[in-house]
Every structure is written in C-alpha cells, then in structure tokens.
Kinemage of the C-alpha trace (Angstrom):
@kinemage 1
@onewidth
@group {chain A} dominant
@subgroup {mainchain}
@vectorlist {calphas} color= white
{ca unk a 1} P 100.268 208.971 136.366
{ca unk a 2} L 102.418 209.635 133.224
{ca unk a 3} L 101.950 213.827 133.794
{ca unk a 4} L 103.279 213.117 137.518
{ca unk a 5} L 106.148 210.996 136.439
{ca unk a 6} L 107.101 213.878 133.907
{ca unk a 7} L 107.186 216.303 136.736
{ca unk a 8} L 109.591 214.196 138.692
{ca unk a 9} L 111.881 213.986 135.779
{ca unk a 10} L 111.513 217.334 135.238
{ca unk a 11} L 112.944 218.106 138.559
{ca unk a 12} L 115.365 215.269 138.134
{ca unk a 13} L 116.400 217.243 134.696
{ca unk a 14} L 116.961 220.854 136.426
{ca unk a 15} L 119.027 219.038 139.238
{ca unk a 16} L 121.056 217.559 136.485
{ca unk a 17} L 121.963 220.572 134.591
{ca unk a 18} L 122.751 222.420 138.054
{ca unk a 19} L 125.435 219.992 139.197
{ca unk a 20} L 128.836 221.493 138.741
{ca unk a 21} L 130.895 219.919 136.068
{ca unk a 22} L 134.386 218.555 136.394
{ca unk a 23} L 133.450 216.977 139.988
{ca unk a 24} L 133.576 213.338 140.687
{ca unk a 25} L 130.853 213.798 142.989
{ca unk a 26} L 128.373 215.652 140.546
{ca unk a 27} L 129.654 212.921 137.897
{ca unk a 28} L 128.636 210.338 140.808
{ca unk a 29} L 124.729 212.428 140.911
{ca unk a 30} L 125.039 212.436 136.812
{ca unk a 31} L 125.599 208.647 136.821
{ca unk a 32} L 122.558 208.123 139.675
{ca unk a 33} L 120.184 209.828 137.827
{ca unk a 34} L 120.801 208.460 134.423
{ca unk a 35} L 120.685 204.740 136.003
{ca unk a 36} L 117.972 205.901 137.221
{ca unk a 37} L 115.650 207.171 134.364
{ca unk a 38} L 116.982 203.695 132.927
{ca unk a 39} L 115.938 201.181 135.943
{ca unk a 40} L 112.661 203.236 135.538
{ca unk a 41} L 111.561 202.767 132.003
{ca unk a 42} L 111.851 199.735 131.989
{ca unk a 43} L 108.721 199.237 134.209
{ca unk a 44} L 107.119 201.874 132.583
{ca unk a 45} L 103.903 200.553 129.977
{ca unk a 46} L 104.607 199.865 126.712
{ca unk a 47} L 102.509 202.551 125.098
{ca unk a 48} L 104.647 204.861 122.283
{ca unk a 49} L 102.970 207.992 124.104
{ca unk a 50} L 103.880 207.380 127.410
{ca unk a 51} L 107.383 206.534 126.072
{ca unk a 52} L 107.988 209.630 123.616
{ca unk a 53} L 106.623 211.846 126.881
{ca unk a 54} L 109.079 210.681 129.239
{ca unk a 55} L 112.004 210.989 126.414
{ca unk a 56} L 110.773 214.144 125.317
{ca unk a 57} L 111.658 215.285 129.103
{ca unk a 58} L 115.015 213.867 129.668
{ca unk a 59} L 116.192 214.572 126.475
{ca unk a 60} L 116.652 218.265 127.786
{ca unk a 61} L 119.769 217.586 129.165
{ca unk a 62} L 120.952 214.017 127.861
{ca unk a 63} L 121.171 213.563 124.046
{ca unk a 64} L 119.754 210.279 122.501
{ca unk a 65} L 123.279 209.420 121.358
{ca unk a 66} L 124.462 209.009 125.449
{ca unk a 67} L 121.207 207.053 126.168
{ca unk a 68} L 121.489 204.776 123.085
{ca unk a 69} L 119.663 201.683 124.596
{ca unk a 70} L 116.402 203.534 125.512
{ca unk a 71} L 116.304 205.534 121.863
{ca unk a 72} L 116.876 202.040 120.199
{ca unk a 73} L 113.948 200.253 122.625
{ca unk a 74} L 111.705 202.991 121.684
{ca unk a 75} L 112.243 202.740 117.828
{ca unk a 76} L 111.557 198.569 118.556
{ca unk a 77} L 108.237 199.633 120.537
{ca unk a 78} L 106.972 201.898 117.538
{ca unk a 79} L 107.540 199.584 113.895
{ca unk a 80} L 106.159 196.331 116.819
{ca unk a 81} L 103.099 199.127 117.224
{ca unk a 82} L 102.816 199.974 113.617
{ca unk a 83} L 104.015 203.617 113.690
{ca unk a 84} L 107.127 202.411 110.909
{ca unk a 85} L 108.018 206.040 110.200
{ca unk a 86} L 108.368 207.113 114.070
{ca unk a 87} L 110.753 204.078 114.406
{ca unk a 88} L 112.749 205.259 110.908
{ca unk a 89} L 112.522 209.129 112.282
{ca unk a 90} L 113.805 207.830 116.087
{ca unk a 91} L 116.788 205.545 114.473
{ca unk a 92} L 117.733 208.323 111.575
{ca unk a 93} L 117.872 210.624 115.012
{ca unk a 94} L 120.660 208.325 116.285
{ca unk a 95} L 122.496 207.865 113.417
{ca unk a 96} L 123.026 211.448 112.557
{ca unk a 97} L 121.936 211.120 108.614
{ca unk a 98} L 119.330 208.886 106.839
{ca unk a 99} L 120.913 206.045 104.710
{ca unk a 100} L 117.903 205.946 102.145
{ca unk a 101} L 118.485 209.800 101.219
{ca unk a 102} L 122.143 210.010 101.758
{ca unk a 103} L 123.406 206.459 100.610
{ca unk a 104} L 126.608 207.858 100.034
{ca unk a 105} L 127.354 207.860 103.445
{ca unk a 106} L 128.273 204.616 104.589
{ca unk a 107} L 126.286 202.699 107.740
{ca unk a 108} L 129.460 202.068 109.520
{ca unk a 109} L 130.345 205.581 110.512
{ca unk a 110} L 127.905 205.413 113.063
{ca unk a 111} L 127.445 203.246 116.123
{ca unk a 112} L 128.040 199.681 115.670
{ca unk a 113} L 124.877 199.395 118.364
{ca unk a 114} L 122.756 201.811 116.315
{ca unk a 115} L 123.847 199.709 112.964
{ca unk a 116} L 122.572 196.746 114.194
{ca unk a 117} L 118.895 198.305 115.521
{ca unk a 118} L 118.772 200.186 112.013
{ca unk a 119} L 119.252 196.849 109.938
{ca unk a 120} L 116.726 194.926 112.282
{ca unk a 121} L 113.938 197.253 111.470
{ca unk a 122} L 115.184 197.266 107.757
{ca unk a 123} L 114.549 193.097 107.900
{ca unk a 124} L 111.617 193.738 109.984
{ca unk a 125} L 109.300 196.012 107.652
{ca unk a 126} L 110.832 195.870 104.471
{ca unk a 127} L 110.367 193.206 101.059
{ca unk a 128} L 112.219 190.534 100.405
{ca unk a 129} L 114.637 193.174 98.238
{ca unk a 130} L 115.030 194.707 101.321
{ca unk a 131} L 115.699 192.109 103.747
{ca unk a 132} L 118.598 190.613 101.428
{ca unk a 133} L 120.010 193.729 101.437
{ca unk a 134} L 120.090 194.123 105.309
{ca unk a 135} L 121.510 190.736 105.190
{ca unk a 136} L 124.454 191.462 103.288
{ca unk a 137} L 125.211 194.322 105.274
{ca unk a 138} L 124.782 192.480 108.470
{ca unk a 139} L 127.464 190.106 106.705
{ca unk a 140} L 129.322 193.172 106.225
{ca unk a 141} L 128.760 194.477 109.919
{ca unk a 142} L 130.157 191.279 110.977
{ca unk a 143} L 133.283 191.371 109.246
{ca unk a 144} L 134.252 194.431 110.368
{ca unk a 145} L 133.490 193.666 113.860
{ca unk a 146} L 135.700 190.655 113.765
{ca unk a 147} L 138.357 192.670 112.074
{ca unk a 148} L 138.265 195.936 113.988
{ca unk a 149} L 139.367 197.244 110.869
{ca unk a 150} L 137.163 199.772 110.744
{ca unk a 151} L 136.580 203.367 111.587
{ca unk a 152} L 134.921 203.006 114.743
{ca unk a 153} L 136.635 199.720 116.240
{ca unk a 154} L 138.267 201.586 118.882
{ca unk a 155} L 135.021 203.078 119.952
{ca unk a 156} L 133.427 199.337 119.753
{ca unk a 157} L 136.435 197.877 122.530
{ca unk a 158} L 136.014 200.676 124.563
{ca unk a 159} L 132.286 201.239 125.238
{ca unk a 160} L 130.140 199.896 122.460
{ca unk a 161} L 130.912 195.852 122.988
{ca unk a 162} L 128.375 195.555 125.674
{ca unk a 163} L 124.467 196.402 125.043
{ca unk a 164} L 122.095 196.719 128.055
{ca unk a 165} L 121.835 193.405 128.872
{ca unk a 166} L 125.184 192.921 129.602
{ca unk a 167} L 125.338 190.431 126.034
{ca unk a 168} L 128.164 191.370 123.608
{ca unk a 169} L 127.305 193.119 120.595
{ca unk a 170} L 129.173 190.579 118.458
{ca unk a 171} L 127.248 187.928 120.022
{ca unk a 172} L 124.257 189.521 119.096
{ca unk a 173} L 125.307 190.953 115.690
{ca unk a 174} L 126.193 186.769 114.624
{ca unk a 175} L 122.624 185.484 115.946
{ca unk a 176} L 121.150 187.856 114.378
{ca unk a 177} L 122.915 186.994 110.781
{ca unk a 178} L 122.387 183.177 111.815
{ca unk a 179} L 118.548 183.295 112.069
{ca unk a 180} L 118.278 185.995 108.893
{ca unk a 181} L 120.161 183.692 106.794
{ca unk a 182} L 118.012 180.489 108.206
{ca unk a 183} L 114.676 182.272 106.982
{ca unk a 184} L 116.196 183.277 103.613
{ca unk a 185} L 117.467 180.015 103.040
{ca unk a 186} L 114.062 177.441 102.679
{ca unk a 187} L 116.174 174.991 100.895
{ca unk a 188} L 118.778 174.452 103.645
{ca unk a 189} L 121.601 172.996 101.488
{ca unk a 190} L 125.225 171.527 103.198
{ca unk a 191} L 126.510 174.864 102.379
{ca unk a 192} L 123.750 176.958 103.998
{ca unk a 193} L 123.847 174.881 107.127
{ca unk a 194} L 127.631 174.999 107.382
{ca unk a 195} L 127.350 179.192 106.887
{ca unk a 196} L 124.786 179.153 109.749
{ca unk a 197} L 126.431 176.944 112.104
{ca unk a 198} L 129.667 179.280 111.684
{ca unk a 199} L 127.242 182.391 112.930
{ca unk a 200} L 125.945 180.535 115.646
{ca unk a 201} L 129.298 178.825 116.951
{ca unk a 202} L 130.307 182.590 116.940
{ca unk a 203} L 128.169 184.004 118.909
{ca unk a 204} L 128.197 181.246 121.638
{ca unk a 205} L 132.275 182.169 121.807
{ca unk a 206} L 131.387 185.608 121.761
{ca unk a 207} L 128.867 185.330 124.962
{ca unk a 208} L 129.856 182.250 127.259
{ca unk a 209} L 126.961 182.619 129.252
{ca unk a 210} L 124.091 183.826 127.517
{ca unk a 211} L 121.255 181.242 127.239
{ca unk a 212} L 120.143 182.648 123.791
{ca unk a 213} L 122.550 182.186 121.590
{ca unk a 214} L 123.210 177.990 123.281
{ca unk a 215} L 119.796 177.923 122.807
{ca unk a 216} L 119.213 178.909 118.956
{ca unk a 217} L 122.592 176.884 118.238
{ca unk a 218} L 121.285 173.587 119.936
{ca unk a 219} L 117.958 173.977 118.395
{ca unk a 220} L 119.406 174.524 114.964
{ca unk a 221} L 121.829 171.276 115.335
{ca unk a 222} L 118.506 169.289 116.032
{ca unk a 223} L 116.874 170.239 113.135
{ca unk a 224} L 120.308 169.520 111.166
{ca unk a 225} L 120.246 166.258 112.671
{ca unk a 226} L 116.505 165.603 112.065
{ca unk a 227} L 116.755 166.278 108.362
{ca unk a 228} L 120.240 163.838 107.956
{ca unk a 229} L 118.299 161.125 109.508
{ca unk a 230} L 115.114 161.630 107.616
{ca unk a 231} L 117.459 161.696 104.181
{ca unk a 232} L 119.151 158.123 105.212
{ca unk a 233} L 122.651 160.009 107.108
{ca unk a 234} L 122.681 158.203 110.179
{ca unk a 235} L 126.709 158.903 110.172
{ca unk a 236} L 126.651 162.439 109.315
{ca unk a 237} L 123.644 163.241 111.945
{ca unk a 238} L 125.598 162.033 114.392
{ca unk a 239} L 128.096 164.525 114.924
{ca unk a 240} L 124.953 166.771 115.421
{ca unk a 241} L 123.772 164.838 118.092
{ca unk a 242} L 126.440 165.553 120.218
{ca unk a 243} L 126.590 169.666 119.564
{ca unk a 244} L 123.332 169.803 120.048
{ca unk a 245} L 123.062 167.713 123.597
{ca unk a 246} L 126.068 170.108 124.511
{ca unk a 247} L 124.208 173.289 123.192
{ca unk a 248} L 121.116 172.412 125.533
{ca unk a 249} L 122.984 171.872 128.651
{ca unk a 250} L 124.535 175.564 128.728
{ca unk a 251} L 121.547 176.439 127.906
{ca unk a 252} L 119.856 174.774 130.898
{ca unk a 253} L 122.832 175.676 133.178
{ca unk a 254} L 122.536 179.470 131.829
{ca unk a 255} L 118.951 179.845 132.407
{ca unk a 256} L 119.411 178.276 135.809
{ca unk a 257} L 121.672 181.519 137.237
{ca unk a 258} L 119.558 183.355 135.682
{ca unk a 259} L 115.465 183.068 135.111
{ca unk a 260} L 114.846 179.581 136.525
{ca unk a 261} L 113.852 176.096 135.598
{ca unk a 262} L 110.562 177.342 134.393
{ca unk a 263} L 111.905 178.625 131.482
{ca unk a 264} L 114.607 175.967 130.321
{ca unk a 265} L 111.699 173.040 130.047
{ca unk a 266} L 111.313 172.698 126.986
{ca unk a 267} L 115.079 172.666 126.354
{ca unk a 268} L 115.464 169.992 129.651
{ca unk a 269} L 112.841 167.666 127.742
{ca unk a 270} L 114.274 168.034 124.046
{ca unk a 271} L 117.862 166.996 125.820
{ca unk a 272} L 115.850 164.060 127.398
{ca unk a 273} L 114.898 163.028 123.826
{ca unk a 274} L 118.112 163.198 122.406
{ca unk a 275} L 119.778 161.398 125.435
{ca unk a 276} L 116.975 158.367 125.159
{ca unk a 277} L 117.193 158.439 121.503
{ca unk a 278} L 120.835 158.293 120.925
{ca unk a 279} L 122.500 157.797 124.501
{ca unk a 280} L 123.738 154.460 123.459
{ca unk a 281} L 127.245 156.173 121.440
{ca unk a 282} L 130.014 156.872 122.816
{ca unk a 283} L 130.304 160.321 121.684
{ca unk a 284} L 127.202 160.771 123.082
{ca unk a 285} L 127.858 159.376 126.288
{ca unk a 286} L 130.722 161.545 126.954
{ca unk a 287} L 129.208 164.211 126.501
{ca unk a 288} L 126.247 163.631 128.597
{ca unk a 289} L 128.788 163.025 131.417
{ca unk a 290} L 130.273 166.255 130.782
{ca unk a 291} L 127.189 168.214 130.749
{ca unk a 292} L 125.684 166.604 134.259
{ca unk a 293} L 128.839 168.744 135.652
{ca unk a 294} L 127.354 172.025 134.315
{ca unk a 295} L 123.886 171.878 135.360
{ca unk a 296} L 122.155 172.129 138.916
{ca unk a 297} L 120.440 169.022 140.385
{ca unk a 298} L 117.378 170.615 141.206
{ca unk a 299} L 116.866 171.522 137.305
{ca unk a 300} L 116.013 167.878 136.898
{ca unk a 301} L 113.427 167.750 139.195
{ca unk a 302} L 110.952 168.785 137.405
{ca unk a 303} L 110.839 166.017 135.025
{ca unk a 304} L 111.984 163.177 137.000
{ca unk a 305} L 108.586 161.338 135.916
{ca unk a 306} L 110.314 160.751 132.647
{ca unk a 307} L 113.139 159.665 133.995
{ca unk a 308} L 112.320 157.387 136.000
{ca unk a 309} L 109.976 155.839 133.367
{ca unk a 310} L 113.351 155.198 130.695
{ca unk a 311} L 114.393 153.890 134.444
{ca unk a 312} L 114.625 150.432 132.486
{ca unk a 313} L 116.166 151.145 129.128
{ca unk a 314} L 116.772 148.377 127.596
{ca unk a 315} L 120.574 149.854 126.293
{ca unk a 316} L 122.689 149.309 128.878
{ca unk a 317} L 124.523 152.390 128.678
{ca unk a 318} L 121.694 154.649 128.684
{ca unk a 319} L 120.324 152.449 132.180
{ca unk a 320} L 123.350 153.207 133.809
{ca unk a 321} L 123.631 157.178 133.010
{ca unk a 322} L 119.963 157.174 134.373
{ca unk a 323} L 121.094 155.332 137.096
{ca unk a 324} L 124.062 157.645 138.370
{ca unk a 325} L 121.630 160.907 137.631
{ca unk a 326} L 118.412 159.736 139.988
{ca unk a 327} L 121.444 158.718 142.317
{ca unk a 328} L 122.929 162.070 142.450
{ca unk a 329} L 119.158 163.988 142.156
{ca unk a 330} L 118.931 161.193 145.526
{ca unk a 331} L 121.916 162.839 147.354
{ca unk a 332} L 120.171 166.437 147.548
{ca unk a 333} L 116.706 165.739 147.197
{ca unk a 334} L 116.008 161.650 148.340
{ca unk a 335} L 112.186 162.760 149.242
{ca unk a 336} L 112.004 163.614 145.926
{ca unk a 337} L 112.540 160.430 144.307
{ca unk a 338} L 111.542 157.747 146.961
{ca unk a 339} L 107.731 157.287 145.604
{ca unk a 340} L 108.071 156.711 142.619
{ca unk a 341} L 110.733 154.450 142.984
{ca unk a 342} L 109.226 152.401 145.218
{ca unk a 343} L 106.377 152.238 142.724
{ca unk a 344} L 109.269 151.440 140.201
{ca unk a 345} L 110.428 148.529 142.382
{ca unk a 346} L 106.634 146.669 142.518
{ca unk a 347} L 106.567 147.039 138.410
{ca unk a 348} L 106.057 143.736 136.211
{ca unk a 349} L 108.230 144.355 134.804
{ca unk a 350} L 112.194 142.650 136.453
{ca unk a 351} L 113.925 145.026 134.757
{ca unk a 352} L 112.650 147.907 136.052
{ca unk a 353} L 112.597 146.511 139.339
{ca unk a 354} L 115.847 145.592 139.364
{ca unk a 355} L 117.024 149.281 138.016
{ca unk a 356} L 114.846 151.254 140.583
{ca unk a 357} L 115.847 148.427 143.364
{ca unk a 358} L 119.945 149.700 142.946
{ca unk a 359} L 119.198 153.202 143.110
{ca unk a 360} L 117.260 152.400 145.946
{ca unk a 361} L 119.967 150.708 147.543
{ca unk a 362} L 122.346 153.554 146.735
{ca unk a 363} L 120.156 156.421 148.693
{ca unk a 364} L 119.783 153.917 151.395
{ca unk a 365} L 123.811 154.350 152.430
{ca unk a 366} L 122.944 157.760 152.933
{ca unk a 367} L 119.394 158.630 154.097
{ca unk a 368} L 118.402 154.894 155.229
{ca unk a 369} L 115.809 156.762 157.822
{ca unk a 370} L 114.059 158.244 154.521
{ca unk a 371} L 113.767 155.069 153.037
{ca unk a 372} L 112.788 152.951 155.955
{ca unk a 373} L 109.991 155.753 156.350
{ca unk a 374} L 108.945 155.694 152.525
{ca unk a 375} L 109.023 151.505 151.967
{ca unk a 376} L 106.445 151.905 155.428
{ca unk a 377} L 104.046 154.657 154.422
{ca unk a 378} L 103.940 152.762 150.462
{ca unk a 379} L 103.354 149.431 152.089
{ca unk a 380} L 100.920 150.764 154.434
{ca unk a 381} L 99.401 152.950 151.151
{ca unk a 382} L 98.913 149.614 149.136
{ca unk a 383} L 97.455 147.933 152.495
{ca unk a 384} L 94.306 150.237 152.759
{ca unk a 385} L 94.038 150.623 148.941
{ca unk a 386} L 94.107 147.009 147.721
{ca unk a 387} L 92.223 144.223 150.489
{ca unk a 388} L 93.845 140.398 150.523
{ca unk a 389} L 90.675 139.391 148.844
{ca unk a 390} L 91.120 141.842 146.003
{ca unk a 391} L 95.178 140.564 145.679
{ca unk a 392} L 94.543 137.148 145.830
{ca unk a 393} L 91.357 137.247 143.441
{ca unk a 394} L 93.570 139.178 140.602
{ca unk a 395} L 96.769 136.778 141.358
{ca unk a 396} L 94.433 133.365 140.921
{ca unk a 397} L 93.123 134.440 137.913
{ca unk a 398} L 96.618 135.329 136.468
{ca unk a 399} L 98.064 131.973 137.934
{ca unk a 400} L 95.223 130.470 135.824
{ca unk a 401} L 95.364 132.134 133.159
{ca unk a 402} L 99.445 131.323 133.137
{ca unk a 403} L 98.646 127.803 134.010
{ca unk a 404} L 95.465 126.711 131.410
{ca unk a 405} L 96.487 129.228 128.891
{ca unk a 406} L 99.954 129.682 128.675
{ca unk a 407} L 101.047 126.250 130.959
{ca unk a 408} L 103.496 128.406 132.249
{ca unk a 409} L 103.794 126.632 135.741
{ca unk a 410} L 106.979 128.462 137.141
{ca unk a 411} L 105.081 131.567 136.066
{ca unk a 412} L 102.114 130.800 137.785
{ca unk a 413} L 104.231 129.375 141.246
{ca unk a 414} L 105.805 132.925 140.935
{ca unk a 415} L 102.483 134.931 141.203
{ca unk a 416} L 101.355 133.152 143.828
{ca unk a 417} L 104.292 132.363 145.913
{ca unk a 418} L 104.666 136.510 146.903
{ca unk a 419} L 101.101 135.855 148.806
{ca unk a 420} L 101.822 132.524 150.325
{ca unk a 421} L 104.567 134.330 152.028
{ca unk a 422} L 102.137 137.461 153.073
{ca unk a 423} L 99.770 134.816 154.606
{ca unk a 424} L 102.698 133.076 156.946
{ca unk a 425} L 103.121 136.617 157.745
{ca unk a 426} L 100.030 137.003 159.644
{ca unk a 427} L 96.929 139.426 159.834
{ca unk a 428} L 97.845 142.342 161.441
{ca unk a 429} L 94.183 144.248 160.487
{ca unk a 430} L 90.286 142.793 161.238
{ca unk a 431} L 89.912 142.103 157.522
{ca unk a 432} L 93.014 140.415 156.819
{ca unk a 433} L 92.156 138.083 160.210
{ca unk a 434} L 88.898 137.541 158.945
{ca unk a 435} L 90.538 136.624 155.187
{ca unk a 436} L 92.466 133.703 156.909
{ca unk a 437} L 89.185 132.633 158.863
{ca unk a 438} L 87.553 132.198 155.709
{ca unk a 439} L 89.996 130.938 153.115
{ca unk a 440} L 93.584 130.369 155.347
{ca unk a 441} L 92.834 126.408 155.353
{ca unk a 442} L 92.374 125.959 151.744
{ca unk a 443} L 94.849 128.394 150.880
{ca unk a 444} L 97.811 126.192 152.938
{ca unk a 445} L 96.445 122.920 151.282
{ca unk a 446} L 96.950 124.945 148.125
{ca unk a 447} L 100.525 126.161 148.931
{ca unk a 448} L 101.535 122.600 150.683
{ca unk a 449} L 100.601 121.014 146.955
{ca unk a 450} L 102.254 123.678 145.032
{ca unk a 451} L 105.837 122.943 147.440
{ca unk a 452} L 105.426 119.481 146.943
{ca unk a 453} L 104.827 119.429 142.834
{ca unk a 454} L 108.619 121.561 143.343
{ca unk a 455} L 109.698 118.520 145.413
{ca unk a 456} L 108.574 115.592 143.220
{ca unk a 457} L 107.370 117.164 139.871
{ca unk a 458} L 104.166 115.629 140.209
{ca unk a 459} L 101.337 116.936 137.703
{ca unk a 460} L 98.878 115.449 140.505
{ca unk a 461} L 99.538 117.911 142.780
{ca unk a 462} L 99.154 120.754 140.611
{ca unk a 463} L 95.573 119.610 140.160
{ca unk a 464} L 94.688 119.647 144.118
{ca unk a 465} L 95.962 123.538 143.692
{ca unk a 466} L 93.019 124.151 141.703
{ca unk a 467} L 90.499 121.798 143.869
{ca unk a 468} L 91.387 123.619 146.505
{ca unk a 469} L 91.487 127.188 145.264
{ca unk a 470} L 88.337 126.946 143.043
{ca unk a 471} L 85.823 127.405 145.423
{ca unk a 472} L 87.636 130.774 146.811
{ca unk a 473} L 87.873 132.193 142.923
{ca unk a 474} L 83.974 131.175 142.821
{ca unk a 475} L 83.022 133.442 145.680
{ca unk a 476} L 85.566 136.043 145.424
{ca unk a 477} L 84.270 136.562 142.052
{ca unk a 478} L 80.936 136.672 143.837
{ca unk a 479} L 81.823 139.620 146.586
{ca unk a 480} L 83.665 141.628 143.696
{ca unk a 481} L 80.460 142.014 142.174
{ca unk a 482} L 78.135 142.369 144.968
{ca unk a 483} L 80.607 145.287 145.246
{ca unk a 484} L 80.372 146.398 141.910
{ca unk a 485} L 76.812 146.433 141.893
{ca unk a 486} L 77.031 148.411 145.363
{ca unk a 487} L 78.961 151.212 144.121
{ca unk a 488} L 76.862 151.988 141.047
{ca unk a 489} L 73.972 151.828 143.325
C-alpha cells in the first residue's frame, strides 16, 4: 500500500516540477498538490518508515524548510518511537546547522516554528541539565517573540505566527514554558505560581479560542486553589476560584465548536464541583452567570443527573442558579429533564420538591402538552410498579413508627393523609377495586377518627386509628411474605 502511494506521489512530483512558473494558475496546481500531500499524511500510519518513504518522495521538488509542519511531525514521531538521533538528524535538517556542534550560532536565526520543535525534543530526551537549559531558552524564545525585536520578527508576523492547527505560535511557545516550568518547580512557591500563571494568561490572550491553553490555565488555578485551602487561605484561594470557573467554561464552549461534549466532561464535571463547592460568593456567582452565556445548552445534558441531584442546595444562591440552568436546558430540550424531575417532585425530602416543583412550573408555560404527558406516563409508571397494598403497608408502618416512636402525630397525619385522598379517588384497576373491598371500611373509620382528633384534639381518637388499622398491617404483613417466599421459590 505504501509502494503504491509512493507511485502516486511520484507522479504528483513530476506534474509539479512541469508546471510553468510565474502563473497563477500553475501556483493554484502548486498550492493543490502541496495541500494535498498534507491532508494525506495525516491519515497515513504512524510508522517512521512509511513516513521517511513518503518524504523521501516529495522532497524531490519541495524542500523540508516549505513543508515545515510535516518535517517537525516526523522528528515528534521518531524520539516518541525511540529513534532520538533520526529526530536530532530531521530537526538539524530544518534548522540549517546543529546547535550542539556549532553553539556559536545562535537558535534564533532560524525559524521561530523550528525553535520551538528543537527545544521540545531537547526537554523531551535530555537530563535534568538539559531540560533547564531548554527552559531558559524557551524563556528567551518568548521574549523575543513578545518583543519582535529580533532577527526574524518580520518573518514571524508574516507567515510563521500560525502552525498547522491554525493555534498561534506564541500561544503555543507560553504553554509550553508554563507546563516546563510547573514540572521543574516541585515546590510550587507564590513566586513560581505567579511566573506560571503569567505564561498561561498569555497564551489564552494569544489564542482566544483554543481549548488547550483555557484548559491547562483552569486546571492549574484549581490546583492553586486546592493547595491555599489545604494551607488555611480561604481568602487568597478565592480569587482562584473564580479564574478557574472562567477558564473551564471557554474551555467547554471551545471544545463544543470544535470536538464535542465527549471530550469537555471531565472539564463540565470539575466546573460542577467548583460551582457546588463555592457557588455561594458573589464573585463566584457572577461569573457563573457570565459563563452560562458562552456555552451551548446541550453541553449540559450530559450530566444533568448531577444537577438535578444539588436540585435542593441548601445555599440559596446556588438553588436558584440551578434553578434558571434546568429552566433554560427545559426551553430546548423539556423531554430531557421531565423524568427526573418528576421523580424530584415525589422526594422526602420538601425541599427538593419544592425546587423541582418551580422548574416544573416554569417548562409548563411553554410545553404544558409535555408535561401533562410526562406527570401521566410517571403516575401510570408508579401505578403498575407499586400496588395500594404495598403503599399503604410501607405508609402504616411509617405512621407508626412516627406515632409510637417519635409521637410525631402531624407527621404521621401527613403520611397517611396523601392515601386517604387516593382512596376518595376511586379504583380505577381490578386490584385497586378489590383493595377497597377488602380494607375500604376500616380504612374510612380510620380516616373519619384521624379528621376528628384535628377537630377536637382528642387522644381517644387517635387510638381507634390503630384499632382499626391493626388488623390490615397484620395481614398485609402476611401477603408481603407469602410473596416473598413466592419469589425465592
């Protein structure tokens, strides 16, 4: 497959050298071609052979210093593979002399691009020696990009500012030098951090919209934050919090133009933490607010479980955020959320029902149809999963336990009231009919007692409750375990 490929590009190659020069439409051809050959390797294995054939072929008629990117992604493929003196050899090629033989030439004569793939396989096989070095000319590198001082700054503005990937070298060169300078500096003292926030607030100016570098910088203002709070810094963490929530939502929002919700996860969650952890500040808050304007509602689909579970926070401010989200998630994507609201709204919890219950409420004014159809299929749902006898055997036995245990009588009229109200209801299924045939008469002496303790306060009337209702815990008890013992049979 390789050998064909070669004779493709070989033909590709003589058509190249035979278009005429000085013609925008041979330049046009020229252009095709070379765009070509790139679009092409790029799905080609990652084997150094099949690489170095392929080059071998088009470098008949297009030096490695015009095809920089695909020299420099081949020097990367051989030090990752082991073959350290092919990458050295393949990067020396590029920069026209070897900085280990000839130190008095200086690195910055050549290509800023070619500087910065030279130092990265420096750090990458070298010692410690070695890597400091590489560091302090990256530091170097850096200055003179920022200064365009140097020899080759108008090269750098005209062509060179842009790599493959459409990132900005000066983005690149300052997360590189952020993350060297992390992993040299174990310790992480104020003025480390401070030297490697600099690089990474750099290169997040220097590329807007690339993921990476928002990505590195909020991670890195975590651990920051992590390490003030563990030392007893509550104020100074703070101001972390807030760069890093703001860090992971262009992050998000970047990776959602670009490779999908997939692959901004782990960022989503770690912003989830943050907001549940420290929602409750002002700072915070604001920019929370701020960030729901950059991201796409369908990123936070994917983890509306945990949402919806901090759906009852018990910090008012961080309620009502979650609130307004799951209300604008409903205005897009209501069938997303409906279930497990509605299991939200028949929690034990009031709070929670109460929360769920408004945004509820809210999605109703626009897609009432949706939620008419949910609150019907999740009432029908809890009908054929849980039978009256099974409800009314699990609420007696929390009424007693309320009432004997706890004597927490408005608890225990609570829990029973809800079932009271399903019986004046009606059956509407054989079983439930059946239900009232069996218990329905001692069940409204029961509920008649338990209105007219409300009425008069009387003690006395709490204790017909439980004459009348004992018998039905006796043999509900009774058909629970004949059922028991039926399923393990």
């Amino acid at each position: 497959m390789v050998r064909v490929q070669q004779l493709s590009e070989l033909e590709e190659v003589i058509d190249y050298c035979t278009l005429p020069m000085e013609s925008p439409i041979a330049d046009g051809r020229r252009e095709l071609i070379r765009n070509m050959w790139n679009e092409r390797i790029k799905g080609t294995k990652r084997n150094v052979e099949v690489w170095q054939a392929l080059l071998a072929v088009r470098e008949l008629v297009l030096p490695p210093n015009e095809d920089r990117d695909t020299w420099i992604r081949f020097a990367k493929l051989c030090w990752k593979s082991g073959r350290i003196s092919q990458a050295k050899s393949t990067l020396v090629k590029l920069l026209q002399f070897d900085p280990e033989s000839s130190p008095e030439l200086t690195l910055y004569h050549a290509h800023p691009q070619v500087v910065l793939a030279y130092l990265k396989y420096q750090y990458a096989v070298g010692d410690e020696l070695k890597r400091k070095d590489a560091f302090s000319r990256l530091q170097d590198l850096s200055v003179q990009i920022a200064t365009a001082t140097n020899s080759y700054s108008g090269m750098l503005v005209s062509h060179g500012a842009i790599s493959s990937a459409g990132v900005p070298l000066t983005a690149r060169v300052y997360l590189t030098l952020a993350s060297w300078k992390r992993a040299l500096s174990p310790g992480l003292d104020d003025d480390a951090i401070q030297e490697i926030l600099v690089s990474y607030k750099n290169a997040t100016l220097s590329a807007k919209d690339w993921g990476k570098a928002w990505h590195s910088w909020a991670l890195f203002n975590t651990e920051v934050m992590s390490r003030y709070t563990l030392r007893g810094r509550p104020d100074i963490a703070g101001k972390y919090v807030v760069a890093a929530v703001t860090g992971y939502f262009y992050s998000i929002a970047c990776a959602s133009t670009t490779k999908g919700v997939d692959d901004s996860l782990q960022d989503i969650l770690r912003l989830l933490t943050l907001w549940f952890n420290h929602g409750a500040t002002s700072e915070v808050q604001m920019a929370l607010e701020k960030g729901f304007t950059l991201v796409k509602i369908e990123m936070w689909l994917v983890v509306l479980p945990q949402i919806i579970a901090r759906i009852h926070s018990n910090n008012r401010i961080v309620r009502e955020l979650i609130q307004e989200l799951l209300v604008r998630i409903g205005k897009g994507h209501p069938q997303a959320l409906m279930y497990p609201l509605l299991v939200a709204c028949k929690s034990i919890s009031i709070l929670r029902q109460r929360a769920a219950q408004e945004v509820v409420d809210k999605i109703r004014k626009h897609s009432g149809g949706l939620v008419d159809q949910a609150q019907l299929v999740s009432k029908e749902l809890i009908r054929v999963a849980i039978l009256w006898h099974e409800m009314w055997h699990e609420a007696l036995e929390e009424a007693s336990r309320m009432y004997f245990g706890e004597h927490n009588i408005d608890g225990m009229l609570a829990v029973l009231e809800p079932l009271h109200a399903m019986l004046e209801r009606g059956a509407e299924t054989i079983k439930e009919n059946t239900f009232i045939q069996a218990y329905g008469h001692e069940l409204l002496e029961a509920h008649e007692c338990c209105l007219k303790y409300r009425a008069t306060g009387e003690d006395a009337e709490l204790t017909k409750v439980y004459k009348s209702v004992n018998t039905i815990i006796s043999v509900l008890c009774l058909l629970e375990s004949a059922e028991d013992d039926f399923c393990v049979l």
